[in-house]
C-alpha positions as a Markdown table, in Angstrom:
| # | Residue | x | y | z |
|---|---|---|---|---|
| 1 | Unk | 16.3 | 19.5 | -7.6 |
| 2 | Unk | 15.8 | 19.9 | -3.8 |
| 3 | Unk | 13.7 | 17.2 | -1.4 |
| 4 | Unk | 10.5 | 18.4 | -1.5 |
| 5 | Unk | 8.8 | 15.2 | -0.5 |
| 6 | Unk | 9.9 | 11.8 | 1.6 |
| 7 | Unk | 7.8 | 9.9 | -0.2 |
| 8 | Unk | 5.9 | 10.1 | -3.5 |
| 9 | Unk | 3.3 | 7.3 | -4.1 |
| 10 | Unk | 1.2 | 6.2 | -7.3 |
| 11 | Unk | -1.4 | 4.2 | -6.6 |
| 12 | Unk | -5.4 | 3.4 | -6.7 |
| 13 | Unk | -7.5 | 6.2 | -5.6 |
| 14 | Unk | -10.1 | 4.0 | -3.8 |
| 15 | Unk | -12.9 | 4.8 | -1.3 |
| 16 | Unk | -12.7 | 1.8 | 1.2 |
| 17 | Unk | -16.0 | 1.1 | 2.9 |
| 18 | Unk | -15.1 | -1.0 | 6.0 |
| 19 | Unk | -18.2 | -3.1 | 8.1 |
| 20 | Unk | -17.8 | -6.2 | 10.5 |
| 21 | Unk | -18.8 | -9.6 | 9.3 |
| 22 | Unk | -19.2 | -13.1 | 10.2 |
| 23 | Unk | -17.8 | -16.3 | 8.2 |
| 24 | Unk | -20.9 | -17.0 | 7.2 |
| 25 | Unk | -21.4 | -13.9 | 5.5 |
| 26 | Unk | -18.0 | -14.4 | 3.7 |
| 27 | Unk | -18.8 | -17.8 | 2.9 |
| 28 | Unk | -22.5 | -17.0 | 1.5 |
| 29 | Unk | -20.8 | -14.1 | -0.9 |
| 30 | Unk | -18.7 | -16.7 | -2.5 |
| 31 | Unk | -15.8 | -15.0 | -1.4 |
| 32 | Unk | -12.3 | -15.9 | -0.5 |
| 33 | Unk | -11.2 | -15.0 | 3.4 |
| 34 | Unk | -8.5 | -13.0 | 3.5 |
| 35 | Unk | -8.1 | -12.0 | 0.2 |
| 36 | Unk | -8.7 | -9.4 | -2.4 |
| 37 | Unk | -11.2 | -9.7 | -5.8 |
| 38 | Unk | -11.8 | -7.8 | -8.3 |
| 39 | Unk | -15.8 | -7.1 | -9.0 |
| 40 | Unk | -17.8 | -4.8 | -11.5 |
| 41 | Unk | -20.2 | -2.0 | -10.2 |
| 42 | Unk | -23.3 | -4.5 | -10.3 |
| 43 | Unk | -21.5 | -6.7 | -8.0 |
| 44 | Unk | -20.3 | -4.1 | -5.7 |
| 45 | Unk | -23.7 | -2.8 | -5.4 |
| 46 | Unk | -25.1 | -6.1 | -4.4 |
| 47 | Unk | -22.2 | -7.0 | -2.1 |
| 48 | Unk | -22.6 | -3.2 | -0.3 |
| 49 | Unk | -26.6 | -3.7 | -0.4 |
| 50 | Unk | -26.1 | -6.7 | 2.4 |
| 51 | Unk | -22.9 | -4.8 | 4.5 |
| 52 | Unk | -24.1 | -3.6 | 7.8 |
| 53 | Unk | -22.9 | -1.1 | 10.0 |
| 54 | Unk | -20.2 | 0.1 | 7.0 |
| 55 | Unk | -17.7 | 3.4 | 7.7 |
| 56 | Unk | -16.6 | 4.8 | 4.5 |
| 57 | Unk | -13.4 | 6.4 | 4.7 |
| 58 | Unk | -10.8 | 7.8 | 1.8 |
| 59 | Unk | -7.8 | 4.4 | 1.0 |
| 60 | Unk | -6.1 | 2.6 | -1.5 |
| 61 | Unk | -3.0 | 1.2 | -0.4 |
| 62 | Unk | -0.7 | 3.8 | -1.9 |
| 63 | Unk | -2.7 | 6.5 | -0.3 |
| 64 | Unk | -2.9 | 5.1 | 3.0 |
| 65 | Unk | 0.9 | 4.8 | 3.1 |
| 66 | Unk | 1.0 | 8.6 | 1.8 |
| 67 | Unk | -1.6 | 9.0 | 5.0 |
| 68 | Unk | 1.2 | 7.4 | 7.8 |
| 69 | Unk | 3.8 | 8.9 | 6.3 |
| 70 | Unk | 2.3 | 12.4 | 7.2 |
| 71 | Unk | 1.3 | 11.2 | 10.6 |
| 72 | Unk | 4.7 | 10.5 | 11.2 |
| 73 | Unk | 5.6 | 14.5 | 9.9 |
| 74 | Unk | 6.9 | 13.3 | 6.6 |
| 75 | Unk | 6.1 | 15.1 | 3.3 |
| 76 | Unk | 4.2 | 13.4 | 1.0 |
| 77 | Unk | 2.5 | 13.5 | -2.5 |
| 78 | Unk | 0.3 | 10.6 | -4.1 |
| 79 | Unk | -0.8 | 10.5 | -7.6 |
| 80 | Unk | -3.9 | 8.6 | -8.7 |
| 81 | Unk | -7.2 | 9.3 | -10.5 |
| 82 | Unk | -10.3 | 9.6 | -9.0 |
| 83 | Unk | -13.8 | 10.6 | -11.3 |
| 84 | Unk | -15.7 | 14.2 | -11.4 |
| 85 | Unk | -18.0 | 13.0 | -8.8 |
| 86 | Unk | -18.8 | 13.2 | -5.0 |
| 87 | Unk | -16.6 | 10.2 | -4.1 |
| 88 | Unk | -13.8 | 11.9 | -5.6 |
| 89 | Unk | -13.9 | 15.0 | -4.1 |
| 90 | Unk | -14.5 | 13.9 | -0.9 |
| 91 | Unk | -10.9 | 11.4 | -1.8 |
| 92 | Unk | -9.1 | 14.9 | -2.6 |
| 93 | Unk | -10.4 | 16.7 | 0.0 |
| 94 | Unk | -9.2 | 13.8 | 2.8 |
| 95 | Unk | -6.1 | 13.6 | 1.1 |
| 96 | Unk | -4.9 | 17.0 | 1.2 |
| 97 | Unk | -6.7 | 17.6 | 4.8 |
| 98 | Unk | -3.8 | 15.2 | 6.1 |
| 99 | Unk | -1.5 | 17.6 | 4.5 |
| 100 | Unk | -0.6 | 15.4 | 1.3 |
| 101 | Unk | -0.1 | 16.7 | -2.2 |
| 102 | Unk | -2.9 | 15.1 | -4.6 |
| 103 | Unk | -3.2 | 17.5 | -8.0 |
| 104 | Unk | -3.8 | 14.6 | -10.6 |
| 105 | Unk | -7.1 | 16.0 | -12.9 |
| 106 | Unk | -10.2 | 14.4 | -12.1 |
| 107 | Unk | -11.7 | 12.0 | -15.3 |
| 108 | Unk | -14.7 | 13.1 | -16.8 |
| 109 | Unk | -17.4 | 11.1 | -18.3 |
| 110 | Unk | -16.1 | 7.6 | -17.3 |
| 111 | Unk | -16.3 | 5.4 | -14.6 |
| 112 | Unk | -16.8 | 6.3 | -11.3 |
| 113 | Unk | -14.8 | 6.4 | -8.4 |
| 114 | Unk | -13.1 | 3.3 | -7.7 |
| 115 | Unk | -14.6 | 1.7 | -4.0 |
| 116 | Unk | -13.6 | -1.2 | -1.8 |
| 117 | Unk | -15.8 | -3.5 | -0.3 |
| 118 | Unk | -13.7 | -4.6 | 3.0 |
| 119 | Unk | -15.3 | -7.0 | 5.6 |
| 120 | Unk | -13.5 | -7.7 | 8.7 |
| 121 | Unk | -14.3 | -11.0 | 10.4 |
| 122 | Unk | -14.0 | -11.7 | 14.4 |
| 123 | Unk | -10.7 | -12.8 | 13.9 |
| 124 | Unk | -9.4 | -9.5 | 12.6 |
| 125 | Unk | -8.8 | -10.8 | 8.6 |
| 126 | Unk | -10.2 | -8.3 | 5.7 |
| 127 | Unk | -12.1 | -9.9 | 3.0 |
| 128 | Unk | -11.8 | -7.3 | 0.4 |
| 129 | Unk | -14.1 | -6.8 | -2.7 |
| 130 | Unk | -12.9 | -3.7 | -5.4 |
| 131 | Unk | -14.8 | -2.0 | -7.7 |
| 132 | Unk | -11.9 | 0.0 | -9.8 |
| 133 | Unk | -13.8 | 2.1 | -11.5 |
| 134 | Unk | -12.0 | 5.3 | -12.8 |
| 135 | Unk | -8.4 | 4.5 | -10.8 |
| 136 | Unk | -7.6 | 1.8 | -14.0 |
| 137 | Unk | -7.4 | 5.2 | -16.1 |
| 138 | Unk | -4.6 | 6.6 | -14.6 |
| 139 | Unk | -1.2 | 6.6 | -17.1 |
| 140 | Unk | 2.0 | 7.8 | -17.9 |
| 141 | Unk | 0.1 | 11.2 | -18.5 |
| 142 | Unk | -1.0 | 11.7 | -14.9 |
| 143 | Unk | 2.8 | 11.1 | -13.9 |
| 144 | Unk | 4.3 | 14.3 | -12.3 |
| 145 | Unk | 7.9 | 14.9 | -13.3 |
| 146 | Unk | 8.3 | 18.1 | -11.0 |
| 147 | Unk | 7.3 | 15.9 | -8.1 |
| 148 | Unk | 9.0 | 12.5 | -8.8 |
| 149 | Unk | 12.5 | 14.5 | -9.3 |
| 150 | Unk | 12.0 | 16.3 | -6.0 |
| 151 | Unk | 11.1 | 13.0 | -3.8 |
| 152 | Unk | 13.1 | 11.3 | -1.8 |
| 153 | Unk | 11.6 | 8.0 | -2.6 |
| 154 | Unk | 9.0 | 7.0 | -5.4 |
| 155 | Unk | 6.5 | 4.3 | -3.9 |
| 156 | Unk | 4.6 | 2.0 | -6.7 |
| 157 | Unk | 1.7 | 0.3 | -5.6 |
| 158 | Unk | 1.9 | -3.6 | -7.0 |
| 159 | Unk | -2.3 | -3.5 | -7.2 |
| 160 | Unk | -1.8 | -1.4 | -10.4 |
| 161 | Unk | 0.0 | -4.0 | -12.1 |
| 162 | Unk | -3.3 | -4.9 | -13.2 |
| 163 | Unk | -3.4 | -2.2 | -16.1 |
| 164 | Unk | -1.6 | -2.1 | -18.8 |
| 165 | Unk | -1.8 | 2.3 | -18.8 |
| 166 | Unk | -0.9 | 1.7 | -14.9 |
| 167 | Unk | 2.7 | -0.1 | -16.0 |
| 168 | Unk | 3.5 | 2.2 | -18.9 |
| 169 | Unk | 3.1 | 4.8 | -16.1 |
| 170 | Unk | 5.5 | 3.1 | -13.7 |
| 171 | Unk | 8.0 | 2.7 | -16.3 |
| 172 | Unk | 8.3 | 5.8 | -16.7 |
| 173 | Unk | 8.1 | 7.3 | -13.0 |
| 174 | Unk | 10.8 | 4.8 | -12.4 |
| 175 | Unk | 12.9 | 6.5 | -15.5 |
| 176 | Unk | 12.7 | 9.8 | -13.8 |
| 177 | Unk | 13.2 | 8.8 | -10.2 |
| 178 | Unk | 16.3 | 7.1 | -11.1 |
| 179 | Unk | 17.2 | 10.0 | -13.9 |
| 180 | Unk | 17.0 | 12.2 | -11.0 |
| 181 | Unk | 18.6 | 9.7 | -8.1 |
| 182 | Unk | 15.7 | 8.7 | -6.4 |
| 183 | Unk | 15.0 | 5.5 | -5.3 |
| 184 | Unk | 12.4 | 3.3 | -6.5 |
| 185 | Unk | 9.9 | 1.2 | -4.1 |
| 186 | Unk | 7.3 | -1.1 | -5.1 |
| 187 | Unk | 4.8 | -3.0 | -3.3 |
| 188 | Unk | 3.6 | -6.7 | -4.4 |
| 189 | Unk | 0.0 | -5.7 | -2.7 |
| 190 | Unk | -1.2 | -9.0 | -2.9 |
| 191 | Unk | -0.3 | -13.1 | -3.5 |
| 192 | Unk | -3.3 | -12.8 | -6.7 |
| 193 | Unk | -1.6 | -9.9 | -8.0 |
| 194 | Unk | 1.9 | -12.0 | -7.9 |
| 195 | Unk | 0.4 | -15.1 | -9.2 |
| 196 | Unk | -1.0 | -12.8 | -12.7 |
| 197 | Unk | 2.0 | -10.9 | -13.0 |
| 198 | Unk | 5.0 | -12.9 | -11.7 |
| 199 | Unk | 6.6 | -12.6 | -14.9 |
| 200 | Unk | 6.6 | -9.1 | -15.5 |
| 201 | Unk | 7.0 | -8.2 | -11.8 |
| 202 | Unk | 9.9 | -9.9 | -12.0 |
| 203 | Unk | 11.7 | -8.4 | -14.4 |
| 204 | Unk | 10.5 | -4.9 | -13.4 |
| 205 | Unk | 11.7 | -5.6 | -10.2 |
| 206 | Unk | 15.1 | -7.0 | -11.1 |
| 207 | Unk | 15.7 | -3.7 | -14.0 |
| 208 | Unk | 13.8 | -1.3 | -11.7 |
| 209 | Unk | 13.1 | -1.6 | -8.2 |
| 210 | Unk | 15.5 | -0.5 | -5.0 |
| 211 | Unk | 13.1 | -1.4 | -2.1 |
| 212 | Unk | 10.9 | -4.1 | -2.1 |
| 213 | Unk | 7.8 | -4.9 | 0.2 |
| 214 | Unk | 6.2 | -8.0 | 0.9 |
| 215 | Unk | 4.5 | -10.1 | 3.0 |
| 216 | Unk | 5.4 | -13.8 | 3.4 |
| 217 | Unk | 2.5 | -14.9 | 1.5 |
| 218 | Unk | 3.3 | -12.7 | -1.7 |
| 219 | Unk | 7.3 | -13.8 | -1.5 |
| 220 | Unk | 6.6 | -17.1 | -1.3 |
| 221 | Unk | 4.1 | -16.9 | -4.4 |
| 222 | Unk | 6.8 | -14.6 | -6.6 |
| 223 | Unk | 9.2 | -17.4 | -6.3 |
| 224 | Unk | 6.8 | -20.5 | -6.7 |
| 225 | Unk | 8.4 | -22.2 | -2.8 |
| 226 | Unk | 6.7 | -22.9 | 0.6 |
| 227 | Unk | 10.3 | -22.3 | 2.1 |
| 228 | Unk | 10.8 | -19.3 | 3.2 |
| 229 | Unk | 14.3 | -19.1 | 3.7 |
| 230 | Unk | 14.7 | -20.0 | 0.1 |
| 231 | Unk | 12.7 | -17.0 | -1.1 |
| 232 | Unk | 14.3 | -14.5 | 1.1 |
| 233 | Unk | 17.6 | -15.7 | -0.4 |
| 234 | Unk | 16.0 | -15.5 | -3.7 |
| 235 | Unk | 14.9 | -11.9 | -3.5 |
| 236 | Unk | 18.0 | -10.8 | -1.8 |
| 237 | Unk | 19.6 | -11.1 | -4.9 |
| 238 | Unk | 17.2 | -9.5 | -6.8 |
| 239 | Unk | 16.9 | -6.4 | -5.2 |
| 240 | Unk | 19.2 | -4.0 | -3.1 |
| 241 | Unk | 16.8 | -3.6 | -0.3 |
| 242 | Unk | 13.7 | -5.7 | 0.9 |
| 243 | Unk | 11.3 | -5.5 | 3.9 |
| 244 | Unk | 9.0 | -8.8 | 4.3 |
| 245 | Unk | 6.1 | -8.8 | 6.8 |
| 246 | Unk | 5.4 | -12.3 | 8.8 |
| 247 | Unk | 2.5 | -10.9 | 11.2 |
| 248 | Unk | 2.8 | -12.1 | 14.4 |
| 249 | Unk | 6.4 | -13.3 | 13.6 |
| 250 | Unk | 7.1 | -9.0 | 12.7 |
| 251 | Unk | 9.8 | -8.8 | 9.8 |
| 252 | Unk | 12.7 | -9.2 | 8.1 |
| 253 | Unk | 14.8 | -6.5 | 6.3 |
| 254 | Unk | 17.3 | -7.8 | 3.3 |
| 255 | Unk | 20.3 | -6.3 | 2.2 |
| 256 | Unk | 23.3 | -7.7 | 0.3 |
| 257 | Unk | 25.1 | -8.1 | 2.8 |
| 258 | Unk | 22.9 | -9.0 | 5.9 |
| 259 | Unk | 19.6 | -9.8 | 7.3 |
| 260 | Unk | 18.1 | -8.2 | 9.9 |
| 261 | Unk | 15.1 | -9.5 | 12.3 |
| 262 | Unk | 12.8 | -7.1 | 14.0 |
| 263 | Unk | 10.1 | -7.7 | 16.3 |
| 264 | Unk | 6.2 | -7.4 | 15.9 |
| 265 | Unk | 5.2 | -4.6 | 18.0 |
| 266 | Unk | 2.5 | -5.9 | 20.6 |
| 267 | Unk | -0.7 | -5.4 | 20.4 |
| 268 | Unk | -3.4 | -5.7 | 22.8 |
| 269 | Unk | -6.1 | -6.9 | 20.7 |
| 270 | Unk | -6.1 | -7.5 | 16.5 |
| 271 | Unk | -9.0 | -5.8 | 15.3 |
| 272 | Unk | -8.7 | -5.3 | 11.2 |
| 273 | Unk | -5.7 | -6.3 | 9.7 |
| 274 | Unk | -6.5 | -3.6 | 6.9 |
| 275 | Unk | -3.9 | -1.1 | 5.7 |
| 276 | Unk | -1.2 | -3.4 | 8.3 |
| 277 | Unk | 1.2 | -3.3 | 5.2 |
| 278 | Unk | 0.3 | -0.4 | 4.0 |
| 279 | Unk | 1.7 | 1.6 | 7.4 |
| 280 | Unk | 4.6 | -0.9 | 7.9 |
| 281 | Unk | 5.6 | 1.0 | 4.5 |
| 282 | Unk | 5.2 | 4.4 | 5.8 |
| 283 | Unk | 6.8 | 4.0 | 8.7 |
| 284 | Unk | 9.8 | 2.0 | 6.9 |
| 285 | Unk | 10.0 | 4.9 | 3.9 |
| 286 | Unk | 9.4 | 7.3 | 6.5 |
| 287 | Unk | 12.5 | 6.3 | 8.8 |
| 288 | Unk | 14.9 | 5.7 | 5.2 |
| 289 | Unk | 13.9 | 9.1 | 4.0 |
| 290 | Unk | 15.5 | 10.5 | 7.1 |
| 291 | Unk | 18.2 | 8.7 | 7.1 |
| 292 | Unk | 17.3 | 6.3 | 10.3 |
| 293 | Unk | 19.3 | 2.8 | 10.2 |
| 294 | Unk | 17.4 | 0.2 | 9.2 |
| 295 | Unk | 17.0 | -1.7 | 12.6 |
| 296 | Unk | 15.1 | 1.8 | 13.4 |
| 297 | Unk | 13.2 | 1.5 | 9.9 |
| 298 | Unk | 12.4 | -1.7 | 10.8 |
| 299 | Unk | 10.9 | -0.5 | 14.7 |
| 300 | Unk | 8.9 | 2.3 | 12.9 |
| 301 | Unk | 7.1 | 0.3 | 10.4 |
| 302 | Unk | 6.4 | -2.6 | 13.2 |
| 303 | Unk | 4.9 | 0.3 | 15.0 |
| 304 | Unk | 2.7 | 2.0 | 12.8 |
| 305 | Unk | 1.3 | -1.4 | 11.5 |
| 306 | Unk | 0.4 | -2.5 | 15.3 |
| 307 | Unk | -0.9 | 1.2 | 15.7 |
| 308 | Unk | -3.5 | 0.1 | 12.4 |
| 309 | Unk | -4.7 | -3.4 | 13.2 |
| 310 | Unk | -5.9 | -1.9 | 17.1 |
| 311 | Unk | -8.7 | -0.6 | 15.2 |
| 312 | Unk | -11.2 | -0.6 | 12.4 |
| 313 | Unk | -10.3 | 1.3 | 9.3 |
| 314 | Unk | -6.6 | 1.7 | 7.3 |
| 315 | Unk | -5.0 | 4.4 | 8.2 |
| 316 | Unk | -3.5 | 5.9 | 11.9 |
| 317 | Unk | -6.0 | 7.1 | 14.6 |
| 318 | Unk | -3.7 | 8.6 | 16.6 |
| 319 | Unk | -0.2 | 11.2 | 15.7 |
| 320 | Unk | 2.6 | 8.0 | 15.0 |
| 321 | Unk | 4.7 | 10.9 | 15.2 |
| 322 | Unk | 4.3 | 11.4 | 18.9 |
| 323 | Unk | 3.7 | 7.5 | 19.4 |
| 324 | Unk | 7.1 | 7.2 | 17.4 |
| 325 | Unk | 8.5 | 9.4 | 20.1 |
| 326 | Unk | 6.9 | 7.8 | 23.4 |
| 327 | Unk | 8.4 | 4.9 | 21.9 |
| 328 | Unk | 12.0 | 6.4 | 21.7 |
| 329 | Unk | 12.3 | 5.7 | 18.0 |
């Protein structure tokens, strides 16, 4: 089967709705800084009720890696389900505007639209609330052979971990990637999604996955250590290729045989820290897919995350294709 695609992603199809806040909004929510929760649609109306100044925009993780991967020129293809309502049109329609393949059916007469609540404090952290509406019912039937066979990597989104469907459906996207000889990459997403599913994340990474994405945070939580040395050693074992975030500290990149350090890309100021890992990813998948070493991997991803945390919102305001170039990457 020829390349047809860099990167083919499975993932939440989530409508992010991004507005400033203080701590003391945060705080007065109940909320956890910095992290994500899970919320029904009565809660997600209440928490959007008392957002100010809010930009809605098309995300999900997944999607906004599918998003930098075509702002660097890559083709790409995400799979998800969104419901047969104005909030998922308006996903499909942003999606393929960015030149994207999304073809996944609509649901009918479930939940709607899956949103996220995202409120970015002073300090540039993302506080994020989701409502998961009709995303949960994607499954193994919504998987696209024709399009996992002809991509160059298959990108699994750790957030879906949380359904059962969701799994079934990455077992057996991984089946036909590696059927095919595709590579399989997964991200953990986030440290709560580790600390409900370290067992079975585990074992699907060790039987499954080729390409790992973390941030320090999340690898320290999958192996249950504050030393991060130890973890990194851990997962190098586990896994034949691994990209861990450190913010400010930029990354590493594990292989069998070595470890490679590359530099946070400077920014001028940290605005929202959303969709940060999410671009890292793209630009990582984006340099692997065309064959780039992985010290340039490494220098893609740095730049497309600093390129997402200079402003509000989760995916790139500007070509990375052309900043990749300025750059000399």
């Amino acid at each position: 089967m020829p390349d047809l695609y860099d990167v083919a992603a499975i993932g939440n199809a989530i409508v992010d709705v991004i507005a400033p806040a203080e701590d003391g909004f945060i705080e007065s929510q109940g909320l956890t800084k910095g992290a994500m929760m899970l919320v029904d649609q009565d809660q997600q109306a209440r928490l959007y009720a008392g957002m100010k100044q809010a930009v809605e925009t098309s995300g999900g993780s997944a999607a906004n890696t599918i998003a930098g991967v075509a702002s660097f020129g890559g083709r790409g293809a995400f799979m998800g389900k969104v419901a047969d309502d104005q909030l998922g049109e308006t996903f499909a329609r942003e999606m393929r505007a960015i030149g994207a393949r999304f073809e996944n059916q609509p649901l009918v007469g479930g939940p709607a639209t899956a949103v996220s609540m995202i409120n970015v404090t002073p300090d540039g952290q993302r506080t994020m609330c989701t409502f998961l509406g009709a995303s949960v019912e994607f499954t193994d039937a919504d998987v696209e052979a024709d399009v996992i066979e002809a991509s160059k990597i298959v990108y699994l989104e750790g957030y879906l971990f949380d359904a059962e469907a969701a799994r079934r459906a990455f077992a057996k996207a991984a089946a036909l990637a590696h059927g095919s000889g595709r590579m399989i990459a997964l991200t953990l997403s986030d440290s709560f999604v580790v600390e409900r599913h370290r067992a079975g994340l585990l074992g699907f990474i060790e039987s499954q996955v080729d390409l790992l994405f973390a941030n320090e945070t999340e690898l320290k939580a999958l192996f249950q250590t504050d030393d991060f040395d130890q973890a990194a050693e851990a997962l190098r074992q586990r896994v034949k290729l691994a990209a861990v975030t450190r913010s400010e500290k930029g990354s590493i990149v594990l292989t069998e045989g070595e470890r490679l350090t590359v530099a946070a890309e400077p920014v001028e100021k940290v605005v929202d820290t959303t969709g940060a890992g999410d671009q890292y990813a793209a630009g990582f998948m984006f340099g692997l897919s065309r064959g780039r070493p992985l010290q340039q991997c490494g220098k893609l991803a740095s730049l497309a995350a600093a390129e997402v945390i200079s402003h509000y919102g989760p995916r790139p305001q500007v070509t990375l294709k052309d900043l990749a170039a300025g750059k000399g990457y």
